[in-house]
C-alpha positions as CSV (number, residue, x, y, z in Angstrom):
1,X,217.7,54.2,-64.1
2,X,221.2,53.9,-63.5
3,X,222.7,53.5,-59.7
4,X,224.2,57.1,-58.8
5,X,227.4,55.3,-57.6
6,X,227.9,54.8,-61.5
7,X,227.8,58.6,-62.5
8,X,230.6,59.5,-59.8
9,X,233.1,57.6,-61.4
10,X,235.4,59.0,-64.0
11,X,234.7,56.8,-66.7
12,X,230.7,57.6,-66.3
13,X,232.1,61.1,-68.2
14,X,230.8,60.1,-71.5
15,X,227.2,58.8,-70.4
16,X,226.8,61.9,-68.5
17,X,227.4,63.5,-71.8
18,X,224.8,61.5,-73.6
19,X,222.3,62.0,-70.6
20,X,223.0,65.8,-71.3
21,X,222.6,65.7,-75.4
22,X,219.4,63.9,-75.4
23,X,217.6,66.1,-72.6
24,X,218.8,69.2,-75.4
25,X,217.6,66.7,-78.1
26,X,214.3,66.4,-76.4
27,X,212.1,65.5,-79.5
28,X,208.5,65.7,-78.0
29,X,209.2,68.5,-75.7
30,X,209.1,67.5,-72.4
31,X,211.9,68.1,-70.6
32,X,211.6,70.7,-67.8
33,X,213.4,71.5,-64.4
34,X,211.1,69.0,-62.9
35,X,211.4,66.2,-65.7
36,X,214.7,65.1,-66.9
37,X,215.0,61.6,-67.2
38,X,212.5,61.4,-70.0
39,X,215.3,60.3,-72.5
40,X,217.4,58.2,-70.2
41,X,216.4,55.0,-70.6
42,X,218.0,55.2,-74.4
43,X,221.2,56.5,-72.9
44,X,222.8,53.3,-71.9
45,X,222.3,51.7,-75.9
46,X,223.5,55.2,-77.6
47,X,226.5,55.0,-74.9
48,X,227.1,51.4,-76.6
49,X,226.5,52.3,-79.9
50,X,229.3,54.7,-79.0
51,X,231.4,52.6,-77.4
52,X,231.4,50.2,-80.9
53,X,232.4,52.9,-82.8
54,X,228.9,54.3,-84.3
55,X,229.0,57.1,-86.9
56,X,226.8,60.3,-86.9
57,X,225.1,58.0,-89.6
58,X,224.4,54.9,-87.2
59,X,223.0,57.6,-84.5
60,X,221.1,59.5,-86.7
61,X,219.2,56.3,-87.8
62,X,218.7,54.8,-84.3
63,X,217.3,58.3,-83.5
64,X,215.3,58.3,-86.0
65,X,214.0,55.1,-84.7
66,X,213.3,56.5,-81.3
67,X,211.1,58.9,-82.9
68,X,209.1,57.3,-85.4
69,X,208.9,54.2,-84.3
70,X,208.9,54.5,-80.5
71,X,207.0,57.6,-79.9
72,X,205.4,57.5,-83.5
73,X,206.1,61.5,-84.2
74,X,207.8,63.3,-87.0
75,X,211.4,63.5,-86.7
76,X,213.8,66.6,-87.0
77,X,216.8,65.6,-89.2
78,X,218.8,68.5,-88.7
79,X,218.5,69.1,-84.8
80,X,218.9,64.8,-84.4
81,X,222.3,65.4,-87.1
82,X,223.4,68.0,-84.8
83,X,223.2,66.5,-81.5
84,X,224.3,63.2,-83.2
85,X,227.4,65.0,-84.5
86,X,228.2,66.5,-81.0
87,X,228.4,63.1,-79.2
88,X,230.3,61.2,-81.9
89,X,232.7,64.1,-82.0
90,X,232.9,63.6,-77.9
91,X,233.1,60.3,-77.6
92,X,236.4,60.5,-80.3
93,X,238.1,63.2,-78.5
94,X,237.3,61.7,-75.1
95,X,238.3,58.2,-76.1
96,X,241.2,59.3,-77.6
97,X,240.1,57.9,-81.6
């Protein structure tokens, strides 16, 4: 995924945080002690979305995306909503907006 060298820097706070909601989102179940990076590849687009100001909204329909589209499985609206909420709700306090 993403060079370690990148995750030691301060700034790397916020897609730490993003790395750390999706393995909780975790829609098909998979992530274990011994699998963790199932999500990350989507981490880097949400951190993005983020950065450009997305609302819980603009998450909730990208993840919905993920799900239904990508994996082609249903999709849990509230548990997506509240993981959503949690990282836009970061990413304001830890940018300072």
């Amino acid at each position: 995924m993403i060079d370690s060298d990148y995750f030691r820097r301060p700034d790397a706070k916020g897609h730490l945080k993003v790395l750390e909601v999706l393995r909780r989102w975790d829609p098909i179940g998979v992530i274990s002690e011994h699998n963790q990076d199932e999500y990350d590849m989507y981490s880097t687009h949400i951190v993005q979305m983020l950065d450009a100001g997305a609302s819980v909204e603009d998450l909730l329909k990208h993840m919905r995306w993920i799900v239904t589209e990508r994996m082609e499985i249903g999709f849990d609206a509230m548990h997506s909503r509240s993981c959503a909420e949690e990282l836009v709700e970061f990413w304001r306090s830890w940018r300072g907006s």
